[in-house]
C-alpha positions as CSV (number, residue, x, y, z in Angstrom):
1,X,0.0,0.0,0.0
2,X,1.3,3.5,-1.1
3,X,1.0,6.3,1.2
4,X,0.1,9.8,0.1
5,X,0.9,12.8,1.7
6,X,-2.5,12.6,3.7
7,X,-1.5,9.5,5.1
8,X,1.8,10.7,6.3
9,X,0.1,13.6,8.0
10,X,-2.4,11.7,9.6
11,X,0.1,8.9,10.6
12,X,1.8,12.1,12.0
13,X,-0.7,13.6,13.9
14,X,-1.5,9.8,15.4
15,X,1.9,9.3,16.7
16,X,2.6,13.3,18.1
17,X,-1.0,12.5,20.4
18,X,-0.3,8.9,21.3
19,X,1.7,7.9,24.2
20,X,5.0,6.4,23.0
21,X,3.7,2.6,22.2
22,X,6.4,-0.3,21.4
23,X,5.1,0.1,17.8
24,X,6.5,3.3,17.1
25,X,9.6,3.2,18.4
26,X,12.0,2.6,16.0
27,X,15.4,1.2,17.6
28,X,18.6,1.8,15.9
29,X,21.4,0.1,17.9
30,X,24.6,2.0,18.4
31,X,27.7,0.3,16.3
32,X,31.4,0.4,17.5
33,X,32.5,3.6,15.1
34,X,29.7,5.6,17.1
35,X,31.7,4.2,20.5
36,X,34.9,5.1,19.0
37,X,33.7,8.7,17.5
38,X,33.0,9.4,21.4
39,X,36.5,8.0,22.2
40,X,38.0,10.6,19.5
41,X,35.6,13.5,21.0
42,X,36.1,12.7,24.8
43,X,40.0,12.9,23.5
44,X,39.8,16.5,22.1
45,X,37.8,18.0,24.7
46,X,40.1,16.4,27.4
47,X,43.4,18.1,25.0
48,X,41.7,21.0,24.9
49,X,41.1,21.7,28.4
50,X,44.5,20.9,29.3
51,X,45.7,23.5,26.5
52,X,43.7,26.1,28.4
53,X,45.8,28.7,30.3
54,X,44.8,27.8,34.3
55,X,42.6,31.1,34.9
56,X,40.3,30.4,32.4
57,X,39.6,26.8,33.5
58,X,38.4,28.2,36.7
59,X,36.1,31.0,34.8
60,X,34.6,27.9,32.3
61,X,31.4,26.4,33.2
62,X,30.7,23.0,31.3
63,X,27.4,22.9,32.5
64,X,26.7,26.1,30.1
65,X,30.0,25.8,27.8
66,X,31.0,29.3,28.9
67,X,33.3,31.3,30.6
68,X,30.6,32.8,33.0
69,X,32.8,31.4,36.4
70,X,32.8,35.0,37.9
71,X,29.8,36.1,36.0
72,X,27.9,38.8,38.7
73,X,30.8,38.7,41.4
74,X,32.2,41.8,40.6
75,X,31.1,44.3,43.3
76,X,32.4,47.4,41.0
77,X,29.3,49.9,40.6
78,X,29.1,52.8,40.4
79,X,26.7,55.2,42.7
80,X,24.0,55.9,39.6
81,X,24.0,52.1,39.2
82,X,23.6,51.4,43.2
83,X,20.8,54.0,43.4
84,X,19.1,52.4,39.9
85,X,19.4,48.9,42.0
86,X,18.1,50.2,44.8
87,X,15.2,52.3,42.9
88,X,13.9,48.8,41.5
89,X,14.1,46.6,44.2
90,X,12.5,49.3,47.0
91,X,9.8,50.0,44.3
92,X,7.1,47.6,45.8
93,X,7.8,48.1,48.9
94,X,7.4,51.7,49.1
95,X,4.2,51.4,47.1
96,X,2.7,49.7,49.5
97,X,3.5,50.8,52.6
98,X,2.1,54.1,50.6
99,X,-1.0,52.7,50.2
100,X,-1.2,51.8,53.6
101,X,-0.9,55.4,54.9
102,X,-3.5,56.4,52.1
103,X,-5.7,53.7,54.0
104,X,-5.9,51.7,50.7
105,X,-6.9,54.1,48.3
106,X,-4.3,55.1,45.2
């Protein structure tokens, strides 16, 4: 039997809203080059890290594959950037203690 292009879609749509039944899954077993593609991967990264100059592996996160290590630990701002902070997270707060002194009207 031939399928058109409405079966596909429909064969589609059946499988996207079904829970994941034996007879969809399609199991491709892995083969020894995929093992030894890992072994050749795992072998670069590993190369490469040890390449990296020492302060830089401290700053790299793997979790994110970025050098955000001291990201937000620098404490260098500036007074117009304190008071911008301060302006922001305060907001709320003085709103409503200023509703309370206006007994709850705006």
């Amino acid at each position: 039997m031939m399928k058109d292009m409405i079966d596909k879609r429909n064969e589609r749509e059946r499988i996207a809203r079904s829970i994941i039944k034996y007879w969809n899954v399609n199991y491709i077993p892995r083969t020894q080059a995929d093992f030894g593609m890992q072994k050749q991967t795992a072998e670069a990264e590993n190369a490469q890290d040890q390449t990296m100059d020492p302060n830089m592996q401290e700053d790299y996160n793997k979790a994110t594959n970025a050098y955000s290590g001291k990201y937000g630990q620098e404490k260098d701002l500036d007074e117009v950037t304190k008071d911008q902070i301060d302006k922001i997270l305060h907001e709320k707060a003085e709103h409503i203690h200023q509703l309370f002194e206006n007994g709850g009207v705006e």
